[in-house]
C-alpha positions in Angstrom: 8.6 3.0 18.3 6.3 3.2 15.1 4.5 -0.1 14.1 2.4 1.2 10.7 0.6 4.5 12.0 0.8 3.6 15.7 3.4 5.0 17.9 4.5 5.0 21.6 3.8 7.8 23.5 6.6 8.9 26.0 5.1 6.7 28.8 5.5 3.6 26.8 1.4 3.8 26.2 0.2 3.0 22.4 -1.8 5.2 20.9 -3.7 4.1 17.8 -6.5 5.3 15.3 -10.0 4.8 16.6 -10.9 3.0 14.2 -8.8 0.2 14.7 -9.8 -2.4 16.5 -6.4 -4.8 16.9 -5.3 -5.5 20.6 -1.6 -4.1 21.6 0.3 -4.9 24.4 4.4 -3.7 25.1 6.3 -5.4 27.5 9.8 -5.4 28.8 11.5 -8.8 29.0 14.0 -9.7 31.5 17.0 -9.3 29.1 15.4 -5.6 28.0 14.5 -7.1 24.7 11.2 -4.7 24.3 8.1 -6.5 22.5 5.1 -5.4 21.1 2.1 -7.9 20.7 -1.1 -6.9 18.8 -3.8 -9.3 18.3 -5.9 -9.1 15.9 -9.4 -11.9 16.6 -11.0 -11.1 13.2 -7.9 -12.6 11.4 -6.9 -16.7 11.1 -3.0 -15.4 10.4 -0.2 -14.9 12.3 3.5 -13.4 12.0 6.6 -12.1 13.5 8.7 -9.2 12.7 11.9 -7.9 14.7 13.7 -4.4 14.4 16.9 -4.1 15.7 18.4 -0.6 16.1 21.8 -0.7 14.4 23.0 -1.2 10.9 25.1 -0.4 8.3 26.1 3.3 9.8 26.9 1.2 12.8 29.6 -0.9 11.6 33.1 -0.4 13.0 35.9 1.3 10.7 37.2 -1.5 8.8 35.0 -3.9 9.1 32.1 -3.3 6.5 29.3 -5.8 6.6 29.2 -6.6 10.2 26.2 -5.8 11.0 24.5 -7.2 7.7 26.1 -10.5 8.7 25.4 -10.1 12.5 21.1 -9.8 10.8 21.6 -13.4 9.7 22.5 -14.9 12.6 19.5 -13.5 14.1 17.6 -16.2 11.7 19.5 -19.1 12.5 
């Protein structure tokens, strides 16, 4: 898991530069949906991303675009 230049070590603990200064905490929901909080105090914005470890390479044979169109139902 990469989020900018931090990166999970094996354990599941972040590692980050020293110099920054952002809070990050991974946990492990019940439905194994993995999530990465970081909290940043200095800052009066928020936002949410989400990866999701398939794509295009993972489409079955004859069905191109499923997993482009499986993405947008993520943002219904």
């Amino acid at each position: 898991m990469a989020v900018g230049t931090e990166e999970a070590a094996p354990g599941g603990e972040i590692v980050k530069a020293r110099t920054d200064k952002r809070e990050y905490r991974r946990i492990v929901l019940k439905n194994s949906l993995v999530v990465l909080l970081v909290s940043d105090p200095e800052t009066d914005k928020c936002a949410a991303s989400m990866n999701v470890g398939v794509g295009y390479f993972s489409d079955p044979e004859g069905m191109d675009g499923l997993a482009h169109f499986l993405e947008h139902m993520l943002f219904y």
